[in-house]
C-alpha positions as CSV (number, residue, x, y, z in Angstrom):
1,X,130.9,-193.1,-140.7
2,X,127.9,-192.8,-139.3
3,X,127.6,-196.2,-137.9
4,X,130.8,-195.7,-136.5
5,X,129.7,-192.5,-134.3
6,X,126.5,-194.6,-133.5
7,X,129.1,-197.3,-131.9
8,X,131.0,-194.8,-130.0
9,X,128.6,-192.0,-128.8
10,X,125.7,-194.8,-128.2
11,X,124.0,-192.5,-125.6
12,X,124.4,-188.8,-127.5
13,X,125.1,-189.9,-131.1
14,X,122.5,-187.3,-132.3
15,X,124.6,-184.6,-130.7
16,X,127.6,-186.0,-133.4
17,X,125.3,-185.8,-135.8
18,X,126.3,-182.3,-137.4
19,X,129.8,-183.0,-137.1
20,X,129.7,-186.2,-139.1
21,X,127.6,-184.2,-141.9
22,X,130.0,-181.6,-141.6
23,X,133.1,-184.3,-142.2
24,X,131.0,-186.0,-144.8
25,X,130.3,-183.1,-146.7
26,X,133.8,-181.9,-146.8
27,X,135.5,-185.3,-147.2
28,X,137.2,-186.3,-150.6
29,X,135.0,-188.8,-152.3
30,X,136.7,-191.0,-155.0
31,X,133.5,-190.7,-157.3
32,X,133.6,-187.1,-157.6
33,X,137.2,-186.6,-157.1
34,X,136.5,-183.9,-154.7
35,X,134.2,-183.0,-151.4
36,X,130.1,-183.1,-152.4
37,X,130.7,-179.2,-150.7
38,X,133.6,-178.1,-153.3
39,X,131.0,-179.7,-156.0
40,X,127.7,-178.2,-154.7
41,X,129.5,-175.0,-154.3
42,X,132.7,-174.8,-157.0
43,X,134.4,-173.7,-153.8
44,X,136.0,-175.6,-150.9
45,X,134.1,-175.1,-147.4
46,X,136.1,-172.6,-145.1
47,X,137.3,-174.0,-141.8
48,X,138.9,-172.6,-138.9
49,X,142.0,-174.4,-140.6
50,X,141.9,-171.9,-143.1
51,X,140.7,-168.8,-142.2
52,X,143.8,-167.4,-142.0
53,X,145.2,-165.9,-145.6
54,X,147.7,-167.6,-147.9
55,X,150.8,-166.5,-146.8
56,X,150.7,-165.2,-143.4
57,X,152.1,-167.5,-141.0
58,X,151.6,-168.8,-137.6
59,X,154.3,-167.7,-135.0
60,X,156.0,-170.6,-132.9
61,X,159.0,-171.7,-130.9
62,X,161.5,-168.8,-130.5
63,X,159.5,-166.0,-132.1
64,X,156.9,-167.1,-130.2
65,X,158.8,-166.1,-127.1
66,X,160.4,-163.4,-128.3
67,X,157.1,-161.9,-129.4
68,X,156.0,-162.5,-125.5
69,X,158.9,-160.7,-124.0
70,X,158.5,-157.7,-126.3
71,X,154.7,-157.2,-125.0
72,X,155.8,-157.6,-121.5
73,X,158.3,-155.1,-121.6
74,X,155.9,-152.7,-123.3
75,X,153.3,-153.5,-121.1
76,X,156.0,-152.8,-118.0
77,X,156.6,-149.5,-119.7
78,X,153.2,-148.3,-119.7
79,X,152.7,-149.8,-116.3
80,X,155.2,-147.0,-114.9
81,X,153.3,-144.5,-116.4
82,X,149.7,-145.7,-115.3
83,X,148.2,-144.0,-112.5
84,X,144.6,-145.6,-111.5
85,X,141.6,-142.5,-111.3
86,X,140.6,-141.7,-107.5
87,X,137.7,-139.5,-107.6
88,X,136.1,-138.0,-104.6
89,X,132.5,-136.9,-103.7
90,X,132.1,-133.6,-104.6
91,X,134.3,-133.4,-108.1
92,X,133.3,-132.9,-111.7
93,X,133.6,-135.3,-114.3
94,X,132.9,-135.3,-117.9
95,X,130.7,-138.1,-119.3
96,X,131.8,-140.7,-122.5
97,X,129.3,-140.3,-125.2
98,X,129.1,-143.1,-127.7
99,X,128.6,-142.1,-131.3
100,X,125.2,-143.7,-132.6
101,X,125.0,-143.7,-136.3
102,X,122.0,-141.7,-136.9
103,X,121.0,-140.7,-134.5
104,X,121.3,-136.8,-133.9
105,X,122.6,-135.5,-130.4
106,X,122.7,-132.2,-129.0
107,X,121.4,-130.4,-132.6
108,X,124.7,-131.7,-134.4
109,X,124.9,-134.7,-136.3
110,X,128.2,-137.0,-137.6
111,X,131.9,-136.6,-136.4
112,X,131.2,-133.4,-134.9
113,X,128.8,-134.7,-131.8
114,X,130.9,-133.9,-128.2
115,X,132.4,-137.3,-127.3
116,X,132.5,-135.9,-123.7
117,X,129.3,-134.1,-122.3
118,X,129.6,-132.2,-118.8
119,X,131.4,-131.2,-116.2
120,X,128.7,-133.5,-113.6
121,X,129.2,-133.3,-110.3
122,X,129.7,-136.9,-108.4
123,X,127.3,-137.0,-105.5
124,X,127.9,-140.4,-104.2
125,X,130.6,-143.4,-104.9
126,X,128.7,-146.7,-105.4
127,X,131.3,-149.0,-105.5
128,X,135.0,-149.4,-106.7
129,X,134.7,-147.5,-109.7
130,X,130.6,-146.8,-109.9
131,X,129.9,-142.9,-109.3
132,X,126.3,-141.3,-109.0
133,X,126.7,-138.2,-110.9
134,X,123.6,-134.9,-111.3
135,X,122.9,-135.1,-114.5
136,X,119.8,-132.4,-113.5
137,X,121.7,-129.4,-114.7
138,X,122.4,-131.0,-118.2
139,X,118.9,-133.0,-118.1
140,X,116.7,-129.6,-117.7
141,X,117.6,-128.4,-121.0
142,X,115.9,-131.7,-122.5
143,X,112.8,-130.6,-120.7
144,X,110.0,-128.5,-121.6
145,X,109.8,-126.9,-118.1
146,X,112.6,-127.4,-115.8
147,X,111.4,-129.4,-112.8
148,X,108.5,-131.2,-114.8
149,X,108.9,-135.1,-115.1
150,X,106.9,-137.9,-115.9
151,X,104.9,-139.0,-113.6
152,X,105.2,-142.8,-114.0
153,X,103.3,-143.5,-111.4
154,X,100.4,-143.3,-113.9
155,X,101.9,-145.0,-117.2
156,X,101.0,-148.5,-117.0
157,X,103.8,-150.3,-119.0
158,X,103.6,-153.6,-120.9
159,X,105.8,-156.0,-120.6
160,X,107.5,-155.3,-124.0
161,X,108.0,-151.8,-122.8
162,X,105.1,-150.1,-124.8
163,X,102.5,-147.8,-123.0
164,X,99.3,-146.0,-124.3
165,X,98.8,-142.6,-124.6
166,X,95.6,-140.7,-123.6
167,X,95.1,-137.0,-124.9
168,X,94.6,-134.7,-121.4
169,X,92.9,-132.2,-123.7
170,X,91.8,-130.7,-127.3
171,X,94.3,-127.7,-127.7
172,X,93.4,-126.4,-130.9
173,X,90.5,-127.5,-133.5
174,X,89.1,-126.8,-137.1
């Protein structure tokens, strides 16, 4: 076998190389009477043949087609009824928030976290569908004093995106 990948792939043979272990492996071999894989492992090696479960089956030929003109009449159906989002400079818009699993947002934890946070207004359209919204009304709350930011212009940041602190000043002492 493996002189026989040598022969055709004489330039990249050692790029066949896995897949002539892989059909090696998981060829019948007379001596064994099974694959060296099913014997290592008491199991047979799972292919993309079989993936799928015993008994389902594979559609073809006129279910296949069938199949295909169902979805295109759903999808024409829904098509009707699909009106694309135009937003304007100027409107308010809620924002998608994706569930993270533990990590705790606005003081609620689990299933009960807002999957929409807002209303934001949209200050300026970026592109086709990209918006600029003020997120300054909804940000202030995260801060200590609204209006103070970090001034980055003093953080000197690594390039794995780690900084160093330095304490301004002692507050409190035993």
């Amino acid at each position: 076998m493996l002189r026989a990948c040598a022969l055709i792939y004489s330039t990249k043979w050692d790029e066949c190389l896995p897949l002539a272990e892989f059909a090696y492996n998981n060829g019948y071999q007379k001596s064994l009477e099974m694959a060296p894989f099913e014997a290592l492992y008491g199991r047979r090696c799972r292919t993309p043949l079989n993936w799928s479960e015993p008994g389902e089956w594979v559609t073809f030929g006129p279910d296949l087609v069938t199949q295909a003109e169902e979805q295109s009449r759903q999808k024409s159906y829904s098509d009707k009824r699909r009106r694309p989002f135009v937003f304007e400079v100027g409107d308010h818009v809620y924002l998608q928030v994706s569930l993270m699993k533990g990590v705790h947002r606005f003081g609620v934890k689990g299933k009960l976290v807002p999957r929409y946070i807002g209303p934001f207004k949209i200050t300026e359209q970026r592109g086709p569908v990209a918006y600029r919204l003020d997120l300054r009304p909804h940000l202030a709350t995260c801060l200590r004093v609204p209006g103070e930011a970090v001034d980055t212009s003093q953080i000197q940041i690594e390039p794995d995106l780690t900084y160093e602190e330095h304490h301004i000043k002692i507050l409190d002492q035993k």
